[in-house]
KEDO-740862 format. One line per field, with one value per residue (C-alpha): residue number from 1; x, y, z. Coordinates in Angstrom, 1 decimal. Each point is the difference from the previous one (the first is absolute). Layout:
num	c(NUM/...);
u	c(X/...);
v	c(Y/...);
w	c(Z/...);
END
This chain:
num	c(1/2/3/4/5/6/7/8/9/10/11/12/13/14/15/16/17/18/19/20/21/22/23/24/25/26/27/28/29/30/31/32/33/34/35/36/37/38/39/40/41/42/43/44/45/46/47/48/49/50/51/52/53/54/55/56/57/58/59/60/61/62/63/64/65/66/67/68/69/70/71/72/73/74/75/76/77/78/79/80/81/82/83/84/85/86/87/88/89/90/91/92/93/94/95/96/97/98/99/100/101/102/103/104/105/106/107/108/109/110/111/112/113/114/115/116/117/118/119/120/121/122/123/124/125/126/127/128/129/130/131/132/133/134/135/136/137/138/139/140/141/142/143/144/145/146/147/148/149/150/151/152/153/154/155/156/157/158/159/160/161/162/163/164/165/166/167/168/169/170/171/172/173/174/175/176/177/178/179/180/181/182/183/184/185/186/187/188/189/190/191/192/193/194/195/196/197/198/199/200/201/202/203/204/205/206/207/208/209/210/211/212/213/214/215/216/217/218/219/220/221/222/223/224/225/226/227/228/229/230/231/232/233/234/235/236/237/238/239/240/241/242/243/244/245/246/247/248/249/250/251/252/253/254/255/256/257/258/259/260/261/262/263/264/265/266/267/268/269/270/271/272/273/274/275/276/277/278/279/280/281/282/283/284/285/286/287/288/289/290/291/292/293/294/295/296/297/298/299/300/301/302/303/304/305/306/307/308/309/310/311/312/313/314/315/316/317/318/319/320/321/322/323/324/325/326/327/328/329/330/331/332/333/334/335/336/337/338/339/340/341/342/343/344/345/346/347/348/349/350/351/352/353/354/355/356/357/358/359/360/361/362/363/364/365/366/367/368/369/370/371/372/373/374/375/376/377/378/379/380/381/382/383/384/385/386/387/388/389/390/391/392/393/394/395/396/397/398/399/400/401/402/403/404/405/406/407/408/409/410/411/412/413/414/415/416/417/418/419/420/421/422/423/424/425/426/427/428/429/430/431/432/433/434/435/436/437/438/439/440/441/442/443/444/445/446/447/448/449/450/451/452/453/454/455/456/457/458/459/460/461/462/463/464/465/466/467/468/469/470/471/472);
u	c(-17.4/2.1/2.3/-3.2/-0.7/3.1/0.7/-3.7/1.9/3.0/-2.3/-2.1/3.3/1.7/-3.5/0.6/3.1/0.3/-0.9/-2.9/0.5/-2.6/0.7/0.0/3.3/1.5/-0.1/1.3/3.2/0.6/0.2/3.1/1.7/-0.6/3.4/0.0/-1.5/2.8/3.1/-1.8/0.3/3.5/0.4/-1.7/2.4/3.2/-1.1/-1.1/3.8/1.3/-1.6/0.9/4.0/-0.7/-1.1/3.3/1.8/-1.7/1.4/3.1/3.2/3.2/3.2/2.7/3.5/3.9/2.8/3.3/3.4/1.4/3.7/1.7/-1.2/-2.0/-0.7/-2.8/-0.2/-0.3/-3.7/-1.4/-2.3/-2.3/-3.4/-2.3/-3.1/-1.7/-2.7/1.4/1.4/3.2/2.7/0.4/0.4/1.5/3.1/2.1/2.9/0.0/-2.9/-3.1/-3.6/-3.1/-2.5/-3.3/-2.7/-3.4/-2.0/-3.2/-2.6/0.2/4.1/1.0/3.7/1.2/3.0/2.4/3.6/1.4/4.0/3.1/3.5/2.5/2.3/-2.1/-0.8/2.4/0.3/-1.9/-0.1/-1.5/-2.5/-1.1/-1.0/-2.3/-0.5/-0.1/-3.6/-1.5/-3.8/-1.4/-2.7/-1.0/-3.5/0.1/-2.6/0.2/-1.1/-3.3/-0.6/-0.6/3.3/0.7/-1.4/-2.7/-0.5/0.3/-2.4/-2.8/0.7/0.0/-3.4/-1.6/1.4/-1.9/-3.2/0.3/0.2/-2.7/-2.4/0.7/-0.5/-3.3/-1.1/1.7/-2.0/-3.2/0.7/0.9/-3.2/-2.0/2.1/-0.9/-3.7/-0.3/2.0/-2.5/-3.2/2.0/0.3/-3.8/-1.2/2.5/-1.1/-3.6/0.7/2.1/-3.5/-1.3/2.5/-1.0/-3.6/0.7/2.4/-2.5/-2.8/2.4/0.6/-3.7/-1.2/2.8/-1.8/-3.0/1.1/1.8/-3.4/-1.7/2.2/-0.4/-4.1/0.9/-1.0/3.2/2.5/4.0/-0.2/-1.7/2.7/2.8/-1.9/-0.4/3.0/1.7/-2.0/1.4/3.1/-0.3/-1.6/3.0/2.1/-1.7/0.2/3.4/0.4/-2.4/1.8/3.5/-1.0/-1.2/2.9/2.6/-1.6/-0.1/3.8/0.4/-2.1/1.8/3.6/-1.4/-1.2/3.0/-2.5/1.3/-1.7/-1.0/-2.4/-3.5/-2.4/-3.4/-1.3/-3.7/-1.7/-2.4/2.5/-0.2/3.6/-1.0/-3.3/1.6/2.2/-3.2/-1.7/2.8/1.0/-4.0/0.2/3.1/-1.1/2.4/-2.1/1.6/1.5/2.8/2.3/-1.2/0.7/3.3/0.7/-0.8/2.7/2.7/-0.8/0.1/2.2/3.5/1.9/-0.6/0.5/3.4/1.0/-0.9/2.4/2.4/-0.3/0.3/3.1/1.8/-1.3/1.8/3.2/0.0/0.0/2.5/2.3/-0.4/0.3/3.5/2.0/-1.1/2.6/-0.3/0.2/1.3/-0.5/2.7/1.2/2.7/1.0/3.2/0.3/4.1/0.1/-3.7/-0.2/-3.1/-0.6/-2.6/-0.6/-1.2/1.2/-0.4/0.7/-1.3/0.8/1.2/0.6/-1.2/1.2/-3.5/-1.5/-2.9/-1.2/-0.5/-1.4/-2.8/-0.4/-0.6/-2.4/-2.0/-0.2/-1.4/-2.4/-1.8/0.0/-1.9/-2.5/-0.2/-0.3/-3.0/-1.8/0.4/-1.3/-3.1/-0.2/0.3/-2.6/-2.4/0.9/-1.0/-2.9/-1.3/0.5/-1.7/-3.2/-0.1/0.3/-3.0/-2.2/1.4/-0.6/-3.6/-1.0/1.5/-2.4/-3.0/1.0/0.0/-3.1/-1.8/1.1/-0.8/-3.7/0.2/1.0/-2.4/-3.0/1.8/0.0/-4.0/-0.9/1.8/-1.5/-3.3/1.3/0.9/-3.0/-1.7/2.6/1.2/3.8/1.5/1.5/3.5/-0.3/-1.3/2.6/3.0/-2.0/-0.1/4.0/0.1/-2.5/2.1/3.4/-2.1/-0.6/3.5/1.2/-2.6/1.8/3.3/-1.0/-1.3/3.4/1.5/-1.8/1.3/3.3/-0.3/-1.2/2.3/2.9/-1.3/-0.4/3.1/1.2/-1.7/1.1/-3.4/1.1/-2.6/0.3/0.4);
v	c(-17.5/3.0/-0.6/1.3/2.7/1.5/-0.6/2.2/2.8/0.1/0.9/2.4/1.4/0.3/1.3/3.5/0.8/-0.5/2.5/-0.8/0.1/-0.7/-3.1/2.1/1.7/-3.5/-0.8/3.1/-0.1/-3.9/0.5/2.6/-1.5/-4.0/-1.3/-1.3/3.6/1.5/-1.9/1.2/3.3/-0.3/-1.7/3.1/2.7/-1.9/0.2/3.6/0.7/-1.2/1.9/2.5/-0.9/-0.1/3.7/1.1/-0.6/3.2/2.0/1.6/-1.4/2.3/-1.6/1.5/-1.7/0.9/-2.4/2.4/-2.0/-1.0/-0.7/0.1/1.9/0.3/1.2/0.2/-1.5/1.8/-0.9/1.7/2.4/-3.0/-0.2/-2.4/-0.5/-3.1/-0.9/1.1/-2.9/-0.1/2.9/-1.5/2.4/3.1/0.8/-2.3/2.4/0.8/2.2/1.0/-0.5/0.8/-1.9/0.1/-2.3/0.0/-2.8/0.8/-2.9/0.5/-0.8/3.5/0.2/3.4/0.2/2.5/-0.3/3.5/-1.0/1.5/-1.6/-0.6/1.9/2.9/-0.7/2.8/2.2/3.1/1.0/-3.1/-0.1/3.4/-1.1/-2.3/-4.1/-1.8/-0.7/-2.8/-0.6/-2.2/-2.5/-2.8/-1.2/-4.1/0.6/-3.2/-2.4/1.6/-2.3/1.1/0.5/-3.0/1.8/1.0/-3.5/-1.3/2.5/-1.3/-3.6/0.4/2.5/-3.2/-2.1/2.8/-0.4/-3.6/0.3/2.3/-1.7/-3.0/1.7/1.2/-3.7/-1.2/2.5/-1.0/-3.3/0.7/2.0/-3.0/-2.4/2.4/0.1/-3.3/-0.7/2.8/-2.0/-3.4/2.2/1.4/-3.8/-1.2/3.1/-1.6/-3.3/1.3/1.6/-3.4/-1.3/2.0/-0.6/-3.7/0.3/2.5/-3.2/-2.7/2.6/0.4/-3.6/-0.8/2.5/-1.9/-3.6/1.1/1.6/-3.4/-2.3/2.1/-0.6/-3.9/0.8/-1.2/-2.3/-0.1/-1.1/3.0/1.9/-1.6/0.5/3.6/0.6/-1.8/2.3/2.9/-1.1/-0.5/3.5/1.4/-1.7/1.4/3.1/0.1/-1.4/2.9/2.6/-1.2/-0.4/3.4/1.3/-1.6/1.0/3.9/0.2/-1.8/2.8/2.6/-0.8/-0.4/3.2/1.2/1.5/1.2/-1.3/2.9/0.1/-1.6/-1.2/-0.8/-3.0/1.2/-1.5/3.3/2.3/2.2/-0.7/-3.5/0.6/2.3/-2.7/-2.7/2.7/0.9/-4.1/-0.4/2.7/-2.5/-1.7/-3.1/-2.6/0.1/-2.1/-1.7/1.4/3.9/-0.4/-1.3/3.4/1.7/-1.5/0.0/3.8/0.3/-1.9/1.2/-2.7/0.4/3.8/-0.6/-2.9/2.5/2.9/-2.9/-0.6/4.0/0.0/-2.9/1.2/3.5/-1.5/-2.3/3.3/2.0/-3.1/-0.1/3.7/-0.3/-1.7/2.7/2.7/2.9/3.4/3.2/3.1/2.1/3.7/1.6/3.4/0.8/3.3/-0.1/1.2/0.8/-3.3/-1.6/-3.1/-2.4/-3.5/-3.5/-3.2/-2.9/-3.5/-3.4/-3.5/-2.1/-2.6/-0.9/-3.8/-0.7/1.3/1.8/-3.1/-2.1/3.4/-0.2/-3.4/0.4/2.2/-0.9/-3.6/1.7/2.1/-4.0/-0.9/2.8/-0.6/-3.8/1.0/2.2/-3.1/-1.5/2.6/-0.4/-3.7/0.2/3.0/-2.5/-2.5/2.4/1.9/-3.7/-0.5/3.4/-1.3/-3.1/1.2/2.6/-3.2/-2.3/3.1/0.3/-3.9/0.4/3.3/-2.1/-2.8/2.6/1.8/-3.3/-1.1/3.5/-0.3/-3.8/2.0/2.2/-2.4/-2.3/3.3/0.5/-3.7/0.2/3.3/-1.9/-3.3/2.4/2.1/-3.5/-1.3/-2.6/1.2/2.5/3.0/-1.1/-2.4/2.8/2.7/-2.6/-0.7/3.8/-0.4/-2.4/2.3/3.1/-2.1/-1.1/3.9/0.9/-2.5/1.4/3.3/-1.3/-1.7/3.8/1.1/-2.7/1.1/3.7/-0.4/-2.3/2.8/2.5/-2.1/-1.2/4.2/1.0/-3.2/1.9/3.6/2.0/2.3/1.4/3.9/1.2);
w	c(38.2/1.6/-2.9/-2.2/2.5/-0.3/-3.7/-0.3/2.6/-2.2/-3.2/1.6/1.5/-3.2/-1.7/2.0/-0.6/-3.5/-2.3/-2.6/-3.9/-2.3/-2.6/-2.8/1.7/1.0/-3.2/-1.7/2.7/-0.4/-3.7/0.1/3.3/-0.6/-0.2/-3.5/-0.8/1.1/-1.5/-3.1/0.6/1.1/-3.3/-1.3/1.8/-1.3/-3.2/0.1/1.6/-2.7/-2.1/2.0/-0.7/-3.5/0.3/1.6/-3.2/-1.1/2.6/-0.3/0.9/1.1/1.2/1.3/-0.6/0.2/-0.7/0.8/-0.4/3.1/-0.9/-3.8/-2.7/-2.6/-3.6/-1.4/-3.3/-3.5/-1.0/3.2/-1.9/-1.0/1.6/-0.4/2.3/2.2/1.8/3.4/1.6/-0.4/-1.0/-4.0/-2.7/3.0/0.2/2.8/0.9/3.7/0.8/1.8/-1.4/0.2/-2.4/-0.1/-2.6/-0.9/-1.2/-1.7/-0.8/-3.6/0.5/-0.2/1.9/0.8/2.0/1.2/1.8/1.6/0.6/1.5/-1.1/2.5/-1.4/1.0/3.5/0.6/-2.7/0.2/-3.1/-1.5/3.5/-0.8/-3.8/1.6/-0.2/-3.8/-0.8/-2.7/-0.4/-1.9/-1.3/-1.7/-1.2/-1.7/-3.0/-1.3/0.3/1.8/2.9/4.1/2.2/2.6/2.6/-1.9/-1.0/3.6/0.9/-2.5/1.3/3.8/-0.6/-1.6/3.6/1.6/-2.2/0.7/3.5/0.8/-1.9/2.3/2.8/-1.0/-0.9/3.2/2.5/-1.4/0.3/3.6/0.7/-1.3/2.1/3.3/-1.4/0.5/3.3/1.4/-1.2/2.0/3.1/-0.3/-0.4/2.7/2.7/-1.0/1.0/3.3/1.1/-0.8/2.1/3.1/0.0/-0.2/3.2/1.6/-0.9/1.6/2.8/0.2/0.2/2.4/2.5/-0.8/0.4/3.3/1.5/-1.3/1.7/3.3/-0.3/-0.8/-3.7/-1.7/0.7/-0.4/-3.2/-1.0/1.6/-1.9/-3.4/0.8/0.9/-3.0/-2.0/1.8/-0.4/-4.1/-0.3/2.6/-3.1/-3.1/1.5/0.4/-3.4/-1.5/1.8/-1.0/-3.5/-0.1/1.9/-2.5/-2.8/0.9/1.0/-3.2/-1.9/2.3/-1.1/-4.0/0.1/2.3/2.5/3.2/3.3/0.9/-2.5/-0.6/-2.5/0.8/-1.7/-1.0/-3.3/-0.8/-1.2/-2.3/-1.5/-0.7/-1.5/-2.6/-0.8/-0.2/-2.4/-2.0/-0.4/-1.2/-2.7/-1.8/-3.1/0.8/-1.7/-3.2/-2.5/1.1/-3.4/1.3/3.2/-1.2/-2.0/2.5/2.8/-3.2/-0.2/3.8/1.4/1.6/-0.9/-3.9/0.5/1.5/-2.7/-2.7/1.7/0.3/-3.7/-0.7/2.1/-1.6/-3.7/0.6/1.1/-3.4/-2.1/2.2/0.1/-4.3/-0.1/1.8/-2.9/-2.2/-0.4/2.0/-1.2/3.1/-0.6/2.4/0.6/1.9/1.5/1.9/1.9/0.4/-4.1/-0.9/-2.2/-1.0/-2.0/-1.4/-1.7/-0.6/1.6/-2.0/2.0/-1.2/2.3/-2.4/2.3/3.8/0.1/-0.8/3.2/-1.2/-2.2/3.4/1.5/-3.1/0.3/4.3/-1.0/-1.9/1.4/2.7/-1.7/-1.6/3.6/0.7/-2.7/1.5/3.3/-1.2/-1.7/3.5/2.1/-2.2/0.7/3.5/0.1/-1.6/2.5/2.9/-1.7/-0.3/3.4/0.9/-1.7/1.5/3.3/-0.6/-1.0/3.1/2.1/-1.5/0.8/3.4/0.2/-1.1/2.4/2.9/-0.9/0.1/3.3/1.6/-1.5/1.4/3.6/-0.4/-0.8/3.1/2.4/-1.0/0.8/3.3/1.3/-0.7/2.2/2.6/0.2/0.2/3.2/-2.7/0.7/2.9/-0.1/0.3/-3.0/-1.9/1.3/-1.7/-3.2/-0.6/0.3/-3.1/-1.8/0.7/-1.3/-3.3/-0.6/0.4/-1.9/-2.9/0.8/-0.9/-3.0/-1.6/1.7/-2.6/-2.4/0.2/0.1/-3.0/-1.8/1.0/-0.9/-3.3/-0.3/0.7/-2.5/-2.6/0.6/1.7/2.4/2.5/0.0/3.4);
END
């Protein structure tokens, strides 16, 4: 008994310290810290860093190099007035004698390359008449115009934007789902806080009658047997308290660390609230009694995972043409300018791969392979969404029997609570007997409770199945 004394202390005691948040606001906080919430949204800010890598190939790039000769000599070799231009990483197509560089490229998303290299021979270091006529300059660019399709990074880009897509879309499906999941764990704690006041008037009764009995036997009006009775009641209400409270108890710290509440926080457990009534009204204005083929276009319409297998299918179809695109010659159109003699030039690379060892025939073949697995997986996403929408309906008509069932035994209590009130009224029973019938009549009204609770949540999640969306 002082174990229930003190559990009821620690409650209260923990009741004024914490800080009270509304369910509406534990709910809105557990879907954007829960755990599983949140290694989506890491998932998210990877993907949006590399994004944000792809990006930096559009900045520009300078680099600074010098490459004197340490011991020998050198000569520098009798074509050194070709230029050619590359793509910036590496020093191909520039002029290797000993030197020091400064380059600098620009890549533009429509794979525009301009680059420039300002140089100073080493032959030069220390000659003042050739530092006085300034470094040798060369800018130049190139532009591929055919065949037309996006730059890698471009094409990275489009592909890691659809991983993005994807992504997000689950975690929109995956918070709702979570909100529904704390929707119902709330209505479990509401019925369970019910039946833990249940709990307490039943000890409070045993408590009672124990006084009773006690003042009886001191009269001579009961015996020891009495005694032991009442106390063995005592004890079994001592126990389902204990139970009730622990129950309770367990389920809120499991609620808490769901919805990754600190304890220093509290939500009060009250049915009447306006949050949840908005939620009962806007659940009632559904029309979800449909035909079984519409409410099927509607979840193939709705539902993430198609959305995602259809960006999976854009992504794979894309890298089919750019992979066929490769083997088609490609056609560069380049220009040049070097400061050291005013020189400018212009023209048309022409390059065709002939052969690759037959690389980009298994590249084709990968990929496409992967796009008819895609279109499988697609037809078995639908199957399975069958499979669960089925599910969905059948528990919305077990959920509706079980209703029926409660309903009837709760008018069955009430007719039983009616007859009894008349037995008492007429000394038939006593008050105790009546006080611990009104127990069971209480339980068979929560339990009708939980059986609309059922009923709810059915609904929601057959709704979010489908695709509604409650405004907010």
């Amino acid at each position: 008994m002082l174990i229930v004394v003190l559990g009821f202390i620690l409650i209260a005691t923990i009741n004024v310290k914490a800080k009270e948040i509304s369910l509406e606001e534990a709910l809105a906080w557990g879907t954007e810290h829960n755990s599983s919430i949140k290694e989506i949204k890491i998932n998210i800010e990877n993907i949006e860093r590399s994004l944000g890598l792809v990006d930096t190939e559009y900045g520009f790039k300078t680099k600074i190099s010098a490459n004197p000769i340490i011991a020998g000599s050198y000569e520098e070799p009798t074509d050194n007035n070709s230029i050619g231009i590359d793509n910036g990483d590496n020093d191909s197509g520039i002029s290797i004698s000993p030197k020091i560089s400064l380059k600098t490229t620009k890549l533009f998303p429509n794979g525009l390359i301009l680059q420039s290299e300002i140089s100073l021979k080493e032959e030069d270091w220390f000659d003042l008449e050739k530092l006085s006529e300034g470094p040798n300059s060369i800018f130049g660019a190139t532009k591929t115009i055919y065949p037309t399709l996006p730059i890698e990074s471009e094409q990275e880009k489009y592909l890691i934007s659809n991983d993005l897509l994807k992504t997000k879309e689950n975690l929109k499906w995956q918070q709702k789902s979570k909100e529904i999941e704390f929707l119902e764990s709330y209505f479990n704690l509401l019925r369970l806080q019910e039946r833990l006041s249940l709990a307490k008037t039943n000890f409070q009764y045993a408590q009672d009658d124990l006084k009773t009995i006690l003042k009886k036997i001191e009269i001579g009006e009961a015996g020891e047997r009495q005694e032991i009775e009442t106390k063995i009641a005592l004890k079994k209400a001592e126990i389902n308290l204990l139970q009730a409270q622990n129950n309770f108890l367990q389920q809120k710290n499991i609620w808490y660390l769901n919805l990754n509440l600190s304890e220093e926080v509290e939500v009060s457990f009250k049915q009447d609230l306006p949050f949840l009534e908005e939620i009962i009204k806007w659940i009632d204005s559904l029309e979800l009694n449909l035909k079984e083929e519409e409410l099927m276009e509607l979840a193939i319409a709705n539902h993430y995972q198609i959305r995602n297998n259809q960006l999976d299918q854009d992504s794979a179809q894309k890298e089919v043409e750019w992979n066929l695109d490769k083997n088609k010659p490609e056609i560069n159109l380049y220009g040049v300018y070097s400061g050291q003699d005013n020189s400018w030039g212009v023209g048309i690379e022409l390059s065709y791969n002939i052969s690759d060892g037959g690389r980009q025939k298994i590249e084709d073949e990968g990929y496409k392979v992967k796009l008819e697995n895609l279109k499988d997986d697609y037809l078995q996403i639908i199957s399975e969404l069958k499979l669960e929408l089925y599910d969905l309906i059948n528990q919305q008509e077990i959920n509706n029997l079980n209703l029926e069932e409660k309903f009837m035994s709760w008018e069955k209590a009430k007719l039983e609570e009616e007859s009894y009130r008349i037995q008492l009224k007429q000394g038939l029973i006593s008050d105790s007997e009546f006080k611990y019938k009104a127990i069971d009549w209480q339980e068979t009204e929560i339990n009708l409770k939980s059986a609309k609770d059922e009923i709810l949540i059915s609904k929601l999640r057959l709704a979010h199945f489908l695709g509604f969306r409650k405004s907010s």
